[in-house]
C-alpha positions in Angstrom: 45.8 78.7 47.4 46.4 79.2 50.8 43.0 76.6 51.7 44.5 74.3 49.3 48.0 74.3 50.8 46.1 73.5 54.3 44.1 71.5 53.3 47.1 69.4 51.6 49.3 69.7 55.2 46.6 68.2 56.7 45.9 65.1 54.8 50.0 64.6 55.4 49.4 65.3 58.9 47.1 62.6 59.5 49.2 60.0 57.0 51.9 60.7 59.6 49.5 59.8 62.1 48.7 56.7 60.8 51.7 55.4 60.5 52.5 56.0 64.4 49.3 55.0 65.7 48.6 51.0 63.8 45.3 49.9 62.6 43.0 47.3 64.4 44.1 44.5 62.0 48.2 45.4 62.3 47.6 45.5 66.1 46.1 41.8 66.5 48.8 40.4 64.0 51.0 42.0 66.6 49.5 40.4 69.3 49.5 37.1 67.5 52.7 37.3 67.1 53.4 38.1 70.5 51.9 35.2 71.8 53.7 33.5 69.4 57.5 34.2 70.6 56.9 35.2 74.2 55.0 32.4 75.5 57.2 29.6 75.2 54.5 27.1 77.4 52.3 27.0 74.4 52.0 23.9 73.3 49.9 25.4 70.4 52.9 27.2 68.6 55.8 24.4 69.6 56.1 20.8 68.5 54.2 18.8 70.7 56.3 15.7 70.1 58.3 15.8 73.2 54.8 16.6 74.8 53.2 13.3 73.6 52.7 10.6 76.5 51.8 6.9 75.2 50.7 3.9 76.3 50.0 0.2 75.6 47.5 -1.7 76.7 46.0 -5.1 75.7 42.0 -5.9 75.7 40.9 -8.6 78.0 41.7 -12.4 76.8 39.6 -13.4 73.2 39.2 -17.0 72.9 39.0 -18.1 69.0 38.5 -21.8 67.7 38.6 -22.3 63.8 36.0 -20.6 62.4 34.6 -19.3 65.1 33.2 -15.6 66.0 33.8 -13.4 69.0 31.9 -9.9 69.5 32.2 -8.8 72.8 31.9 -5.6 74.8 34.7 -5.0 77.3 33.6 -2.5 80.3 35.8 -0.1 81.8 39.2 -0.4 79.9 42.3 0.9 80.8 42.4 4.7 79.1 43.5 8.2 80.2 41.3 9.7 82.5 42.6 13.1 83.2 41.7 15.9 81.4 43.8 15.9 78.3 43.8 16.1 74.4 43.6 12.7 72.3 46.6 13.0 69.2 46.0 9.5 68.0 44.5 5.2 69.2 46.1 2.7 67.2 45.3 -1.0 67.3 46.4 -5.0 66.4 45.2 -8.4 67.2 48.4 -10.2 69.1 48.8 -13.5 70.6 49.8 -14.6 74.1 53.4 -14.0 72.8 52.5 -10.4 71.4 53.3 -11.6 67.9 50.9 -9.4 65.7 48.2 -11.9 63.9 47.9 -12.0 60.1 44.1 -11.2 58.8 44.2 -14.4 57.0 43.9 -16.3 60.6 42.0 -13.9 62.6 40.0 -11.4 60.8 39.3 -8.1 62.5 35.8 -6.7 61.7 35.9 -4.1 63.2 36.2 -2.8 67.0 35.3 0.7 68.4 35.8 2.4 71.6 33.0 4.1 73.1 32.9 7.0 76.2 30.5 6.6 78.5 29.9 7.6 82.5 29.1 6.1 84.9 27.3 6.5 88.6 30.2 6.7 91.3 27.3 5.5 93.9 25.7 2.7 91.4 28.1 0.6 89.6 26.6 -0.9 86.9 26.3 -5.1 87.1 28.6 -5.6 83.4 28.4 -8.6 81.0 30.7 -8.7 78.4 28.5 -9.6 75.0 25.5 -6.8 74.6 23.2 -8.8 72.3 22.6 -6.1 70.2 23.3 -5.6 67.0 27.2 -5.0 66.8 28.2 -0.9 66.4 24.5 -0.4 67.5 25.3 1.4 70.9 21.9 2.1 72.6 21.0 -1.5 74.4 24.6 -1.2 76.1 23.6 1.8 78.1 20.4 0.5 78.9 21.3 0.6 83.0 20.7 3.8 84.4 24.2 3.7 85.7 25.4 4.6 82.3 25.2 7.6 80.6 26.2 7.3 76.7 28.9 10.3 76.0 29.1 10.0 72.3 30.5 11.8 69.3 29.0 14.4 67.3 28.1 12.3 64.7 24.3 12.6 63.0 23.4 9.3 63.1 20.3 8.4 65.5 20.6 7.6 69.0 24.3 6.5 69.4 24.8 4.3 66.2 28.1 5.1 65.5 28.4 7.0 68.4 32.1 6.1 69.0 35.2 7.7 69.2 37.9 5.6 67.5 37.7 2.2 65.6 38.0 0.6 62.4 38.8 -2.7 60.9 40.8 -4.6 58.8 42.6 -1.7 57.7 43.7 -0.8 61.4 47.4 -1.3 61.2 48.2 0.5 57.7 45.6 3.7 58.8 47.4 6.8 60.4 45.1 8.3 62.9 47.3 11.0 64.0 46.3 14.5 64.7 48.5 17.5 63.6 48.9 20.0 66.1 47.8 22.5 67.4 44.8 20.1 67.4 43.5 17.4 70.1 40.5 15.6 70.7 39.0 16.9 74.3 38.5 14.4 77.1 38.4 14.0 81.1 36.6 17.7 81.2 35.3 18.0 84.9 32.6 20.6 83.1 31.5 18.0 80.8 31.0 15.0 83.2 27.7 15.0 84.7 27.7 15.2 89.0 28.2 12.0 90.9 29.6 10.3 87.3 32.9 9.5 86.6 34.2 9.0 82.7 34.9 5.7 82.2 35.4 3.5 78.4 34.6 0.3 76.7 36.0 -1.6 74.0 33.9 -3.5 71.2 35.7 -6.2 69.4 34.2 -8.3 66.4 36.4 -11.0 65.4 36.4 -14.2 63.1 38.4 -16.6 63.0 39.5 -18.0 59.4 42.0 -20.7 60.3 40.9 -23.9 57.6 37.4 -22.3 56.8 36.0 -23.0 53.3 35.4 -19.9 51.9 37.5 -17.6 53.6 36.2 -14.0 52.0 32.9 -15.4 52.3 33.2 -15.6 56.2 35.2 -12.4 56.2 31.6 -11.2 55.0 29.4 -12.6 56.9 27.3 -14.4 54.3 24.9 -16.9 56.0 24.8 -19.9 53.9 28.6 -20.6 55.7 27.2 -19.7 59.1 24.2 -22.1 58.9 22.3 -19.1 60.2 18.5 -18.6 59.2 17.6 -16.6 62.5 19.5 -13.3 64.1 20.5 -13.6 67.2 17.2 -12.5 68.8 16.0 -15.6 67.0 13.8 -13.4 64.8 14.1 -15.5 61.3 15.8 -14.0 58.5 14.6 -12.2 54.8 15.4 -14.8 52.5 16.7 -11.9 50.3 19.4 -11.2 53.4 22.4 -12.9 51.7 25.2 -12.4 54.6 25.9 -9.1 56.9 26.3 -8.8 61.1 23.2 -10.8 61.5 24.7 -14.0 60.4 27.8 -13.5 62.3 27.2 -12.9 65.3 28.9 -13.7 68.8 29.7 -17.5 69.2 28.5 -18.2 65.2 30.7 -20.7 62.9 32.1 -20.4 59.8 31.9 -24.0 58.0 35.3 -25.4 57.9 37.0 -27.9 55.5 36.0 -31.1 55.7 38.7 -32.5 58.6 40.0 -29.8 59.4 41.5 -29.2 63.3 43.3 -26.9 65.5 43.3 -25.6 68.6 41.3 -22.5 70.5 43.8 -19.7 70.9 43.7 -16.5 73.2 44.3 -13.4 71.2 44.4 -10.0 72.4 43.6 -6.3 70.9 46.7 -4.4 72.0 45.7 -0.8 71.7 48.2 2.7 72.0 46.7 5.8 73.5 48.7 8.8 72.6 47.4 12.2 74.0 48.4 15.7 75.5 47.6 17.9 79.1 45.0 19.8 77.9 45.7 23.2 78.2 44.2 26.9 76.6 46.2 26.3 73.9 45.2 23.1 72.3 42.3 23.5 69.5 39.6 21.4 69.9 38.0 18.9 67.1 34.9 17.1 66.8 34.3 13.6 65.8 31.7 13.5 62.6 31.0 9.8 61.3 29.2 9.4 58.0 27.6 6.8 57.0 26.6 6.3 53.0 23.3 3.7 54.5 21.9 7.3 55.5 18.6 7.3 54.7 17.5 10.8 56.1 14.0 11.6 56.2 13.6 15.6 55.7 10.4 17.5 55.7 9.2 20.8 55.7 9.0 21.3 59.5 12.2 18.9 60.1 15.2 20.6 61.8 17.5 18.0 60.8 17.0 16.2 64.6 19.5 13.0 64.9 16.1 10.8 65.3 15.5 11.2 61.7 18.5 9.5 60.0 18.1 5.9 59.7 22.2 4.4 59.8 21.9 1.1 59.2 25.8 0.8 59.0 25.9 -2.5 56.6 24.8 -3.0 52.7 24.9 -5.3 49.4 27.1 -4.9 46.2 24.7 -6.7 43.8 26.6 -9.0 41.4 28.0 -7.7 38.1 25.5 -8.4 34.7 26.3 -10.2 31.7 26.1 -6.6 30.1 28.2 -4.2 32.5 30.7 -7.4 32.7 31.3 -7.2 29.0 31.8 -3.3 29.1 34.1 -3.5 32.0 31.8 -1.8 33.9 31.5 -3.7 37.2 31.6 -1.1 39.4 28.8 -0.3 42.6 28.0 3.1 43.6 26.1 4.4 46.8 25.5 7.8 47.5 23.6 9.8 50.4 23.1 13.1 51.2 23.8 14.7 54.3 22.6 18.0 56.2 25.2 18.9 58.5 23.5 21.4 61.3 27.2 22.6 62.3 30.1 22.8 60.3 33.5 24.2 60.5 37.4 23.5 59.1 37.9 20.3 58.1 41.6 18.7 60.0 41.6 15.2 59.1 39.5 13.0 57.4 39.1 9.0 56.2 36.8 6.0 55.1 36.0 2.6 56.1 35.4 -0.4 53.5 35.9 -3.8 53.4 37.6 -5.9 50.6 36.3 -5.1 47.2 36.1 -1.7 47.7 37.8 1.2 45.8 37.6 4.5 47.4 34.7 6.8 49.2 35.1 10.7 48.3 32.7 13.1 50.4 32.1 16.3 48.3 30.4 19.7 49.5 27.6 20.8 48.3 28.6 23.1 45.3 30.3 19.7 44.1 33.7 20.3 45.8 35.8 17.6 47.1 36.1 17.4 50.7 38.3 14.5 51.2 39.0 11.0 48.9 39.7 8.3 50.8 41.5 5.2 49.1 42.0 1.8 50.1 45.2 0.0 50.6 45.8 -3.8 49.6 48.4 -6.2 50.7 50.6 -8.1 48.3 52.2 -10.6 50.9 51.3 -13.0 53.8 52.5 -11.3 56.9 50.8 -9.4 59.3 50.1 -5.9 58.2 50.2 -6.9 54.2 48.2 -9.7 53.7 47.2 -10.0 50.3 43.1 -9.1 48.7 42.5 -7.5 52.0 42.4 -3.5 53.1 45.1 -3.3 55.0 45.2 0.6 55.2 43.2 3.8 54.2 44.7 6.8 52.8 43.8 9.9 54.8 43.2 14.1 54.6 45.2 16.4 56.4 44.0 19.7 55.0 46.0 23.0 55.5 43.8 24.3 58.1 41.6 27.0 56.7 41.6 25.6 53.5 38.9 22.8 53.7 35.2 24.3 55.3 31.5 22.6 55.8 29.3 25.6 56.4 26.8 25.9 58.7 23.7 24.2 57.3 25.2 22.6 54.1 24.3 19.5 52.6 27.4 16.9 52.2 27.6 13.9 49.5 29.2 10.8 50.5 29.9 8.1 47.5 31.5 5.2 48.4 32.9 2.6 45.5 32.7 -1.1 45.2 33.9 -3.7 42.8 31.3 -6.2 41.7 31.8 -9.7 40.8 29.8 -12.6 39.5 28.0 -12.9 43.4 27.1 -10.3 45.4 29.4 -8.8 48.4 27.7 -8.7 51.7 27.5 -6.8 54.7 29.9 -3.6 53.2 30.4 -0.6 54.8 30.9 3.3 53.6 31.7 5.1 56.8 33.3 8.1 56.6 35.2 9.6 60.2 36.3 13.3 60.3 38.0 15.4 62.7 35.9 19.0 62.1 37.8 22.1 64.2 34.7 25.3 64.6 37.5 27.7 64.8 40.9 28.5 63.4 43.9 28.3 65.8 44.7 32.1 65.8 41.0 32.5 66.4 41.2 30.1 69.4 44.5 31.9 70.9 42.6 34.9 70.8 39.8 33.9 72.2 41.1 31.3 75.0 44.6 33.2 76.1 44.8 36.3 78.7 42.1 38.7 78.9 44.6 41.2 76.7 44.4 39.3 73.8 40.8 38.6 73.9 40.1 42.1 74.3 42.3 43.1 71.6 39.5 43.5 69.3 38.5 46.5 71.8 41.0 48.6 71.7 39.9 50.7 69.0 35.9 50.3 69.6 
């Protein structure tokens, strides 16, 4: 009796001990929490709102006739270039006046801006139309100036290698990022010696003022160009109905017959909103999808970016006789993509053109990652113009509660409409903001050296 009744003060000896003395786990949720209500510079923890600093630029002059086409690449915009964190780019054609321009005039394709450095001691001779095929980066960095600083994208080379852009939908797209997140740029570590960070804009516009057919110039089919070559003069597939390499820079859409107006200068005014960096901001990476994917995979492949094939563009093929009378007109792509790093998913959206009717990117075990759904305008102003996208519903997942895992294979889908002819030179891109760790992970790891050794204390 007497062992037992030891034995028994004991184990309530060390349950009192316990209680005094807290567990690993209890003492970094203490910690956490310390950092939480006795650091009030964190940006991380408070509203950034009263943090954000903005400003408005406008690209360099665009000169549109009727039916004409402009795809130019602007060098060394006006951007932040100090080390800071990205929380949103927003974008809208405007005239000389700064009156926004309704897509039924002037039709923005698409536009993208790209980071790049360049050589402080060899400054790169700049001309502002890279003949290469539009959101195909590589040619444009073909002086050794110019160093390409793309996203993390999978696609080859730097195809879709940009940081921000869309189209159509620009105006009715939110693109901003929820804190305690930020996209990193203007990192001293990151920019190579002698190089300084530097940007460009890419903006593809049309010009629809008194054309014929205005969808079909919207998408690029080449009967309305005139165009049997590309603009290398190579000579066209006779299957190639219409995509980028009928309109390209300085192409026209055929107008109705007497039909006149004046050139106009238009403008792409663009808003930068961003952050200082500091320890506490969590970092994202930029992932763009593309549903042309055709990666090649083979037994000794590990995944390397020079195996996809992005081609960016495709066909919807016209509805049958058949599928028409079922109500069945409907065109889907899919791809599948290896991601080689993965991590929590903070935001997420698509890209299509007119016609189409959502892209949904699922995990492998069939999960949904994100839908995206297109948003069309009923009216004629700016913004709502009616049968165009004029916005893009978007994912903001709780953080934690969305994950690609190292190594998995995505599936991207993305849904068109088909009608009697085919729609040309589509698009199923798919841009996500992916964060590798958590923000209490990050504090922990990133704040003073007694919180990132709090996982030592009992080691």
């Amino acid at each position: 009796v007497g062992s037992g009744s030891g034995t028994l003060q004991s184990s309530i000896h060390r349950s009192a001990i316990k209680m005094w003395f807290p567990t690993k786990d209890m003492m970094i949720s203490l910690a956490i929490l310390f950092l939480v209500f006795l650091t009030p510079c964190s940006s991380a923890f408070w509203n950034t709102q009263n943090k954000i600093k903005t400003a408005v630029h406008l690209s360099p002059k665009i000169e549109l006739g009727p039916g004409s086409v402009s795809i130019k690449y602007y060098n060394d915009i006006e951007f932040p270039r100090s080390h800071v964190a990205l929380k949103g780019v927003t974008a809208e054609v405007v005239d000389e006046a700064g009156n926004p321009v309704p897509l039924h005039q002037t039709y923005l394709h698409h536009w993208a801006l790209i980071r790049y450095h360049e050589s402080k001691s060899k400054l790169a001779t700049h001309t502002n139309y890279d003949p290469h095929r539009v959101l195909h980066f590589s040619d444009s960095f073909s002086n050794s100036s110019q160093v390409s600083a793309r996203n993390s994208g999978i696609c080859q080379g730097n195809v879709l290698g940009q940081y921000y852009g869309i189209g159509s939908e620009t105006r009715g797209t939110n693109t901003d990022i929820p804190d305690p997140f930020g996209i990193e740029i203007g990192n001293p570590a990151e920019i190579p010696e002698g190089y300084e960070e530097k940007w460009k804009l890419l903006i593809h516009a049309i010009d629809t003022r008194g054309v014929e057919d205005t969808m079909g110039c919207t998408e690029c089919r080449c009967d309305l160009y005139n165009v049997t070559v590309n603009e290398f003069g190579i000579p066209l597939s006779p299957s190639y109905e219409g995509g980028l390499d009928c309109c390209y820079d300085q192409t026209q859409c055929r107008l109705r017959k007497g039909f006149q107006a004046p050139k106009r200068s238009l403008y792409l005014r663009y808003t930068a909103k961003w952050i200082d960096w500091d320890e506490y901001v969590v970092p994202v990476k930029i992932y763009i999808l593309d549903v042309t994917d055709t990666l090649k995979i083979s037994d000794t492949s590990n995944i390397a970016s020079s195996d996809h094939n992005c081609v960016i563009e495709y066909q919807v093929d016209p509805c049958n006789s058949e599928s028409k009378k079922d109500n069945e007109c409907l065109h889907v792509k899919r791809t599948s993509l290896p991601m080689q790093k993965g991590g929590y998913v903070v935001y997420g959206v698509a890209h299509q053109h007119s016609g189409g009717i959502g892209s949904t990117l699922y995990g492998q075990d069939g999960r949904v990652i994100c839908t995206s759904l297109p948003i069309y305008g009923s009216g004629d102003e700016a913004g709502n113009e009616a049968g165009y996208v004029v916005g893009m519903s978007t994912c903001y997942p709780k953080p934690g509660s969305v994950k690609i895992f190292d190594g998995e294979t995505l599936t991207l889908e993305s849904n068109y409409t088909s009608t009697t002819r085919s729609r040309t030179g589509v698009m199923g891109v798919f841009y996500l903001l992916v964060a590798e760790q958590l923000p209490h992970e990050h504090y922990l790891t990133h704040s003073s050296p007694f919180f990132r050794n709090i996982n030592n204390v009992f080691d």
